[in-house]
N, C-alpha and C positions, 0 to 999 in steps of 0.2 A: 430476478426473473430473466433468463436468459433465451433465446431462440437460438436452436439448432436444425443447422440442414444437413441432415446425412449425405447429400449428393455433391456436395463442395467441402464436407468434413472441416466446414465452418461453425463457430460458436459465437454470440454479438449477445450482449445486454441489451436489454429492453429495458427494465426497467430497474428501481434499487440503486442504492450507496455502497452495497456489497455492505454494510455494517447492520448489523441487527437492530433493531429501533420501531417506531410506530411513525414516522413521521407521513405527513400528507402534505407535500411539495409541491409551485406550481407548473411541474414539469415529471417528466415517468423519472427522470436520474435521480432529482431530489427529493424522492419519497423514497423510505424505508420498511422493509419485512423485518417479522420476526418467525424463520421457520415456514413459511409459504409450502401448504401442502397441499396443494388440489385448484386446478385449472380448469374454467370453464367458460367458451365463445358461447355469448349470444347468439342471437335468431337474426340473422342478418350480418354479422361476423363484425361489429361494430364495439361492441362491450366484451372486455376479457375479465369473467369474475376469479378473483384470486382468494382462497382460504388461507390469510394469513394466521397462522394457528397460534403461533405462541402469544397474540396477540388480541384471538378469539373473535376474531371479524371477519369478515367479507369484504376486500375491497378491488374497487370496482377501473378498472384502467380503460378509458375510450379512447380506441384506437386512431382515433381519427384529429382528435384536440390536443391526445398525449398529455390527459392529463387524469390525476388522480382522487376517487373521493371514497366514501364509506357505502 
């Protein structure tokens, strides 16, 4: 999962091994996607829900512990 800001033509990881996997790390680096397709902020911009598709879950990144769960 990467963050892009068009206005400094910057790209940063957020979160992911970059390698495809299921993993739930306790940290956003050391969890893994497989195929991540669809991003969605919570009601209070707190929870970022991730559709990791190849994977066929939902998981769940808080933005604020930086950490991962289902």
């Amino acid at each position: 999962i990467k963050v892009v800001d068009p206005k400094t033509k910057q790209c940063r990881v957020l979160a992911g091994t970059g390698k495809a996997g299921n993993g739930l790390g306790p940290s956003f680096l050391d969890s893994s996607f497989n195929e991540p397709g669809g991003l969605c902020l919570g009601e209070g911009g707190k929870l970022l829900y991730v559709a990791d598709t190849n994977n066929h879950c939902i998981k769940v990144l808080d933005l604020e512990t930086k950490t991962v769960s289902l």
